[in-house]
N, C-alpha and C positions, 0 to 999 in steps of 0.2 A: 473495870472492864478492860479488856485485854486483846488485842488483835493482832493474828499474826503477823511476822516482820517484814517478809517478804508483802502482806499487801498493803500493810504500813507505806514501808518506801515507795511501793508503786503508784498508790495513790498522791502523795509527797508530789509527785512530781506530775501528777496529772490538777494539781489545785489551782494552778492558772487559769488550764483549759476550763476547767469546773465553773469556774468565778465567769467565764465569756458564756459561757452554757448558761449560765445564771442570767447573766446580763440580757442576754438574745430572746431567752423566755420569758423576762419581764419587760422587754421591749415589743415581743411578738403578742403575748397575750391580755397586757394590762387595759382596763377596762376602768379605771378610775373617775368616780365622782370628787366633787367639793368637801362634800361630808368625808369622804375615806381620806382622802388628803389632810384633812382635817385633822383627821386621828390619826394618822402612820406617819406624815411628817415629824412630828414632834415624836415621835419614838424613834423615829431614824437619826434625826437630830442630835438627841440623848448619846445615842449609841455611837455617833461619830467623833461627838466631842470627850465620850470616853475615851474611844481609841486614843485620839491626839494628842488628852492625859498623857493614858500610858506609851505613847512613842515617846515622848517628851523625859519621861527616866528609863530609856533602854538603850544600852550602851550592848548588845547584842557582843556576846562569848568575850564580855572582856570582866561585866561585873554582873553579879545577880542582883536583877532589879528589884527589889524588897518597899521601896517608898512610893509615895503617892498612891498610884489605886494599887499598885502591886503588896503593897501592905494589905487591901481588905480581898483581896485575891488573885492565883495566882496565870491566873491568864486573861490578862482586860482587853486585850488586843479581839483575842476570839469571841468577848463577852459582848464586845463591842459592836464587832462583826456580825453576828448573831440580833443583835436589839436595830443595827440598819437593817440587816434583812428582813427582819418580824414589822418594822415599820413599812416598808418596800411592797412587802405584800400586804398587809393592813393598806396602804394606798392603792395597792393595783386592783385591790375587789377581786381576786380569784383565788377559791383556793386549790385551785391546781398547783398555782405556784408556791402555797402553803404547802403539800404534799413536797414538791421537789427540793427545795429548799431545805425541808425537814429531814428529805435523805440525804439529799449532799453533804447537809453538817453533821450526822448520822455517820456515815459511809465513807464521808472523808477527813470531813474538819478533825475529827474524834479521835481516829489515827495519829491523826501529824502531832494533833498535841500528844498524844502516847510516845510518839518519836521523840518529838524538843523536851517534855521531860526527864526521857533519859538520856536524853544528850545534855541536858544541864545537872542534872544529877553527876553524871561523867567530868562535867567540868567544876561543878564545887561543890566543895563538901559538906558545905553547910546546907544544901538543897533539901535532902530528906528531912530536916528537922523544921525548913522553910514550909516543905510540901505537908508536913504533919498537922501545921498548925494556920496554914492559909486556906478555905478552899478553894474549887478550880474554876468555877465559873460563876457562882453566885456567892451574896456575901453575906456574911450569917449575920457578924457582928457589925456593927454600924462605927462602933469607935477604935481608932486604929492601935494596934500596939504599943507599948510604952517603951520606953527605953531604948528604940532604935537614933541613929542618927540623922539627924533633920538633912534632907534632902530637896535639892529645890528642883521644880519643870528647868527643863533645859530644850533651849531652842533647835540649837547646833543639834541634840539630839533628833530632835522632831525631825526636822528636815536631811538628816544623813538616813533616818528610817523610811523616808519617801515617803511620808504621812500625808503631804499635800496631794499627793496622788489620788487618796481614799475621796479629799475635799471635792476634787477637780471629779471625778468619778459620781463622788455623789449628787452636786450640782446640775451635771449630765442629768441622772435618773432623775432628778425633781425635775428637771426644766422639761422633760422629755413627758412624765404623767401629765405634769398640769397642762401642758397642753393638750395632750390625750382627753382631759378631762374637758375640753370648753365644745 
């Protein structure tokens, strides 16, 4: 899929505002029971602790993150992103906000990563051969490449990508359902 540049970038830059849009409407509209909390916690969970994986080996425009989840594919940040969301709404019992959330990462998430692909494409050149053989959001193969060089989680990474943020973020929206929920 392929989306112009011009609204590529524009979107790029509206992904903040997106993410408070995000927030306000899961704040404005959720309607959470025990049971939904139930199920959408633990997949938000999931999804977070991915991300913090992949912050953990991304050393952002200096090396191409290949190790860890970035081995079973190539954007675990967004995949991640995407599996809080689907739990977020799985706990808020609406799906309206199934509907909105499905556009936003549609109409904007989709873009940006068309963007940072070819901006990392542009920065190494072993990218296309990375992109040939990773895919982009979901992961086919379960066991990871051979022959790469062992790479460990890195903290200093973690916390230079403001991963804690997602943490502090995400504890907000749990703390905020369950109480919606009593």
């Amino acid at each position: 899929m392929s989306f112009p540049k011009p609204y590529a970038d524009a979107v790029a830059k509206l992904r903040v505002p997106f993410g408070f849009l995000l927030a306000i409407s899961l704040v404005w509209m959720a309607r959470p029971t025990a049971e939904s909390l139930t199920l959408g916690i633990p997949i938000s969970l999931a999804g977070l602790a991915l991300r913090a994986w992949a912050a953990g080996y991304l050393a952002k425009n200096e090396s191409l993150a290949m190790a860890g989840p970035y081995s079973y594919l190539r954007n675990p940040l967004y995949a991640g992103t995407l599996m809080v969301a689907t739990g977020l709404v799985i706990a808020s019992l609406r799906w309206e906000l199934a509907l909105l959330y499905t556009a936003v990462f549609w109409l904007v998430y989709l873009p940006v990563i068309e963007l940072e692909e070819q901006h990392l494409a542009s920065l190494f050149p072993q990218y296309e051969e990375y992109r040939r053989r990773t895919p982009l959001l979901i992961p086919v193969d379960r066991t990871p490449p051979t022959g790469q060089k062992v790479t460990l989680f890195r903290w200093d990474l973690y916390m230079r990508n403001e991963e804690w943020k997602a943490l502090v973020a995400w504890l907000v929206a749990i703390a905020w359902l369950v109480w919606r929920s009593v």
